[in-house]
N, C-alpha and C positions, 0 to 999 in steps of 0.2 A: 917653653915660652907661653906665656897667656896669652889668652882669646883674648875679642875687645870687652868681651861679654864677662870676662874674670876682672876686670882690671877695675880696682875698688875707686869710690869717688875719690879717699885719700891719696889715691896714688898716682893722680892726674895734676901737674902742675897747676900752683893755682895763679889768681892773676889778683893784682890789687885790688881790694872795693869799690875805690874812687873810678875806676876803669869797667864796674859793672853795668850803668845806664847804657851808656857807648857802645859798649858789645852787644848789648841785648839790643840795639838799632843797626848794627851793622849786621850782625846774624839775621836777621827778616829777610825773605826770601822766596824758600821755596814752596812758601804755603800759597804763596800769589801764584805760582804757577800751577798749583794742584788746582784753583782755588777755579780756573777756569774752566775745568772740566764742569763746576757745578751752573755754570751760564752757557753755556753751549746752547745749538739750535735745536737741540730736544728740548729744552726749559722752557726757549721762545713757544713749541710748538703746544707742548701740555700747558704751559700758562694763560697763553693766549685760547686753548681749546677748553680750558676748564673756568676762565673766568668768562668770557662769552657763555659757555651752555650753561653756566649756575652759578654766576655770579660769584660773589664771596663766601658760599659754603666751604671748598676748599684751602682756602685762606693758612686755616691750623696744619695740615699737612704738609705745606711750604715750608710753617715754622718747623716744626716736628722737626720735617726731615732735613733741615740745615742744621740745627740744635746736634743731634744724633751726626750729621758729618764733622762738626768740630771736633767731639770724641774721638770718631776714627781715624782722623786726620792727624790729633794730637799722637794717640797709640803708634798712627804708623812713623811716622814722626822720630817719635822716639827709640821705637825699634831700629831703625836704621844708623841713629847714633851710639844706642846703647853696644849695637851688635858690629857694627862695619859693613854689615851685609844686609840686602833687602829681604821684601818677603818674600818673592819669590824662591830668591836662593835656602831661605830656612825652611821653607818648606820641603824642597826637596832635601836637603840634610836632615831632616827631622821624620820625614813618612814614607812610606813605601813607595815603590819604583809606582805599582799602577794608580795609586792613590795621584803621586804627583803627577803623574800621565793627564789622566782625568781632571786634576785642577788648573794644568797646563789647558788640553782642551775648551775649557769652557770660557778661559781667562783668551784663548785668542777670537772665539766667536766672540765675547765683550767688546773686546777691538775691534773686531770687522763694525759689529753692531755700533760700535760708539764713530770711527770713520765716515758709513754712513750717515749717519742724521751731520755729522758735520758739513762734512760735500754738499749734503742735498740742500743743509740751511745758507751756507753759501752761494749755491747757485740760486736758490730764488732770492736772495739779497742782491746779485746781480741782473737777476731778470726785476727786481723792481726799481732799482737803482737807472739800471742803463737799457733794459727790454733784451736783453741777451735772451736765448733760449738756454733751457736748463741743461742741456749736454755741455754747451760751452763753456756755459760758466762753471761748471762741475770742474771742466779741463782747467780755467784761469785758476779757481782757487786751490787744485791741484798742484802746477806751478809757482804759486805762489804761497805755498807752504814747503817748496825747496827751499826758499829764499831765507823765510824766517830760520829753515832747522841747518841753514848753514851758517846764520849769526851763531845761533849753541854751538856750534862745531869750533867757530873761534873762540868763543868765550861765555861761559855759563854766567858771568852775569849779566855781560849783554841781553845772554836771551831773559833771563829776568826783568829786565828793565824793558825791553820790549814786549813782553808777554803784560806784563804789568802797566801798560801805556794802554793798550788794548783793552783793559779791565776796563779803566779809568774813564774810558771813548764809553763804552756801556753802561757805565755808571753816570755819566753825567747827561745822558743821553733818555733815560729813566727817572732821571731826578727830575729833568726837564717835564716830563710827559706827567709827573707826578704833580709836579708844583702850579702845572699851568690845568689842571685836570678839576673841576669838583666834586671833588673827593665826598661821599656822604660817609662823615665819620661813623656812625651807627650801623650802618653796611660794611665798615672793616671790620668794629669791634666783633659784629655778631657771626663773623666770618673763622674767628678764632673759638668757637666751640664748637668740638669735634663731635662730627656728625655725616651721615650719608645720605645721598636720594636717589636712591635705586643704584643697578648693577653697573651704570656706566659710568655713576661717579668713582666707584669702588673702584673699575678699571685705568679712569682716568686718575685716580690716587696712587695708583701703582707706576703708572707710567712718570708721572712728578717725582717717585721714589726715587725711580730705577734713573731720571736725570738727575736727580740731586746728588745721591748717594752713589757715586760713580764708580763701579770696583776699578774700573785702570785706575783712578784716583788711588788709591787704597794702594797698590803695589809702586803706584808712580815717588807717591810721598817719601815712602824709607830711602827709595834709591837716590831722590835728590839731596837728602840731609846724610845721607852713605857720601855722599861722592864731596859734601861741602864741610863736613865735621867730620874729621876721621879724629879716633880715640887718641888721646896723648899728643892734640895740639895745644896743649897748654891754656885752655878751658876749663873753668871749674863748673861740675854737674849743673847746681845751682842757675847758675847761669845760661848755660845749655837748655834748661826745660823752662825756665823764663822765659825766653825767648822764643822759644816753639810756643808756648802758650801764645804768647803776646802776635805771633805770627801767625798763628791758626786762629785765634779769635778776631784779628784784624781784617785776614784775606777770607773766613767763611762767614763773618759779619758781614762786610761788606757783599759780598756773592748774595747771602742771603734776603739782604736790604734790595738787590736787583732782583731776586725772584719775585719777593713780594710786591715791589712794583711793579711789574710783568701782570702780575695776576689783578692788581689793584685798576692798572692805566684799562684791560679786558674788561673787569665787571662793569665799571665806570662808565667807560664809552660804548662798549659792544654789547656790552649783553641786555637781550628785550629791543634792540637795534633792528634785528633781522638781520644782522652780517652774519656771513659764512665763518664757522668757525675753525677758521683756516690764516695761516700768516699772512697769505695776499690778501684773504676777507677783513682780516687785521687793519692793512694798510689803507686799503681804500677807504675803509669805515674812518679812519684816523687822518685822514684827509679830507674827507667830509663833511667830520664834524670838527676836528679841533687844528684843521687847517694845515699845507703843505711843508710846515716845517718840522710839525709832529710826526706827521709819515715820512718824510725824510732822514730824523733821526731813528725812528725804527728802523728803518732800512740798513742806516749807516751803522746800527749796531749789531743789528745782525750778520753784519758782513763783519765786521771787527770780531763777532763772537767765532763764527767758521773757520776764519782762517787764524786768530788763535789756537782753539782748540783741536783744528786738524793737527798744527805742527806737536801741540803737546800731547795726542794721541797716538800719535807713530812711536813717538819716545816712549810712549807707555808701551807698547808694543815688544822694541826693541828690550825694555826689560823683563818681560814675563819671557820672552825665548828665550833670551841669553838666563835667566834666573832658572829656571825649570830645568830649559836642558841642555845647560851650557852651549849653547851654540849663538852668535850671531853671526848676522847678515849687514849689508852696508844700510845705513839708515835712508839712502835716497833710492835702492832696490827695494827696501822694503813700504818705502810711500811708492813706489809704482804698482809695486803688487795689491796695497791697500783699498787703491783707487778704487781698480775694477769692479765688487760688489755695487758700490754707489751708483756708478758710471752706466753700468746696465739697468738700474732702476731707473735710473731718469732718462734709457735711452725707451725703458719698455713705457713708459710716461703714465706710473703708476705714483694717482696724486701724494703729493709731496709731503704735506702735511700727516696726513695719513700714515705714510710709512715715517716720518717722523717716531710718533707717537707711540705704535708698535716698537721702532728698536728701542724705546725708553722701556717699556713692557717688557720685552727679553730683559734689556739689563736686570731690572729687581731681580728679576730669578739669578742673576747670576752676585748678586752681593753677600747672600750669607757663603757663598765658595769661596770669597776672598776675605770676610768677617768674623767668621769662627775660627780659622785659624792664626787670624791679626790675635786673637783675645785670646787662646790658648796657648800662642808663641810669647806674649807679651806677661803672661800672667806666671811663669815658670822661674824659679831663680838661676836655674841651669843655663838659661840662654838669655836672662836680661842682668843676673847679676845684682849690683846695687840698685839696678834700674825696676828693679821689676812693679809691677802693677800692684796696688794697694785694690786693698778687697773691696774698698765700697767702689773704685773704676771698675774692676773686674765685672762686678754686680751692673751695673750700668751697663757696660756693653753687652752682657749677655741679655737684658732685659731690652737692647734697641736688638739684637738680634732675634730673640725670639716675634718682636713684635712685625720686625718685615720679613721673618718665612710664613707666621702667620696670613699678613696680608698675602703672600703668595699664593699657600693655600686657598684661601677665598675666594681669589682670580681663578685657578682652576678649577674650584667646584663652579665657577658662575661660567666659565666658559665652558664647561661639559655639560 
């Protein structure tokens, strides 16, 4: 019997033309949920930290690295349709027991690290919101990311449509802060030429990477287009990679349109301000100056952001164990276990922000462990078939990959 990975585009039933617009709207999906991992409370906290201390210089590294996530998003994307199975699972089919150990490893520090900044942006979205202390609210949004991963439990597209309302709350929420903001157009353009000032911009570049470009994104994507397009649903290829196109430059557009205003609403109002370049410094300052409703939708979207992306980082979770080493755990055991790193940071009342900003730092370093092998599983006809990666994609992802272990590099020569 063939793989999914044998089975030629010809030999996949095909569907009438007239029925291609329609499909390619009803397949969009599950790039809205990857698409959250890239607006998370890490984004809030390098955005708001980088356009405060320097304005619009970082600007281009937003784009950059949202540009560079639709790629990998598309690959992984497609990999999960082409194959039936995620990354992770090909991984370990594909490399040695300690190889996969190792990428196992680094891929559940991702998760702890991605967990945290979730929690922590959470709880201070409730310490601005309602003045809760950050232990507590750490526990509420805890709990109430059972709530959301028990819609998924009933219905994958439930959770889509919910995860995707959440977006939405953040998106209009940003739009607002943009529209009503005086924007000095010449301070965005000039923001889009790639350049640095000193070792803590470089720092703070990396951290924007490592939120942008999110490896649980990266293993999350195949799993969700594995579990919604299995091979020989009578789908034509055509079709299929339309749609993921149309779905990954929709949901990393839009994500990406949030980041940059994030960093746009910072330089704008905060920075030369004196505000602390911190989310609460954020707040206050934006209440200040551009009045109680602009700091209340900050608030209200970073609490949208948290408790999104908590729920869809456990899942990410749950697929790097179960991929790597066959094994799962119940998904509401495994958000109890997840908790606890967060829980202790904000019990030890180490600023928030701060650790923020840091686990976006860890993550970069851990994206080329889940990017070289998205590009060398994808690029093989053994395992993608008629799917496989055309050379000038190939060329492209190698060229974003080399460019953020480089940036890696740099971070550790500046931090030694």
């Amino acid at each position: 019997m063939n793989s999914p990975a044998q089975i030629s585009s010809d030999a996949v039933p095909q569907v009438p033309l007239r029925l291609g617009r329609r499909r390619v709207v009803a397949l969009i999906g599950p790039a809205f949920v990857a698409a959250v991992a890239y607006i998370d409370p890490g984004n809030f906290a390098t955005n708001v930290e980088g356009g405060t201390r320097f304005g619009f210089l970082l600007l281009w590294v937003v784009l950059a690295a949202n540009v560079v996530a639709m790629l990998l998003q598309y690959l992984s994307a497609k990999l999960g349709i082409a194959t039936g199975r995620n990354l992770a699972e090909l991984c370990r089919d594909h490399y040695s027991r300690p190889v996969v150990r190792l990428l196992w490893l680094q891929a559940e520090i991702v998760v702890i690290m991605t967990d945290l900044a979730e929690l922590i942006g959470g709880a201070i979205a409730l310490n601005l919101l309602f003045g809760l202390p950050l232990l507590q609210g750490g526990l509420l949004i805890a709990a109430a990311s059972f709530v959301i991963l028990a819609v998924r439990t009933a219905r994958q597209r439930r959770f889509e449509a919910l995860i995707t309302a959440m977006l939405a709350v953040i998106a209009c929420a940003f739009l607002y802060q943009t529209l009503t903001a005086d924007v000095p157009l010449g301070g965005v353009a000039s923001g889009f030429v790639p350049r640095f000032d000193g070792s803590e911009s470089v720092l703070l570049a990396a951290g924007i990477v490592g939120a942008t470009v999110m490896p649980h994104a990266i293993y999350l994507h195949s799993a969700l287009t594995q579990e919604r397009f299995a091979p020989g649903q009578g789908l034509r290829r055509g079709t299929l990679l339309r749609a993921q196109r149309v779905d990954v430059v929709l949901a990393m557009g839009v994500a990406g349109l949030i980041n940059m205003a994030m960093l746009v609403a910072a330089a704008t109002t905060l920075h030369g301000s004196g505000a602390e370049p911190t989310i609460e410094g954020a707040h206050a300052q934006f209440a200040a100056s551009s009045g109680a409703l602009t700091a209340l939708l900050f608030a209200v979207a970073l609490l949208a952001s948290g408790l999104a992306s908590s729920s869809v980082g456990v899942y990410a979770g749950q697929v790097v164990m179960q991929g790597f080493l066959r094994r799962r755990i119940p998904l509401y055991v495994r958000r109890s276990l997840a908790v606890v790193p967060a829980l202790a940071v904000l019990a030890m009342g180490v600023d928030p922000t701060r650790a923020l900003v840091l686990s976006q730092v860890t993550l970069s370093f851990g994206i080329p462990f889940a990017l070289v092998p998205l590009v060398l599983l994808t690029r093989r006809p053994e395992v993608m078939g008629d799917w496989t990666n055309r050379r000038p994609t190939t060329v492209l992802a190698c060229c974003a990959s080399l460019v953020i272990i480089a940036l890696n590099v740099v971070l550790v020569a500046l931090a030694f």
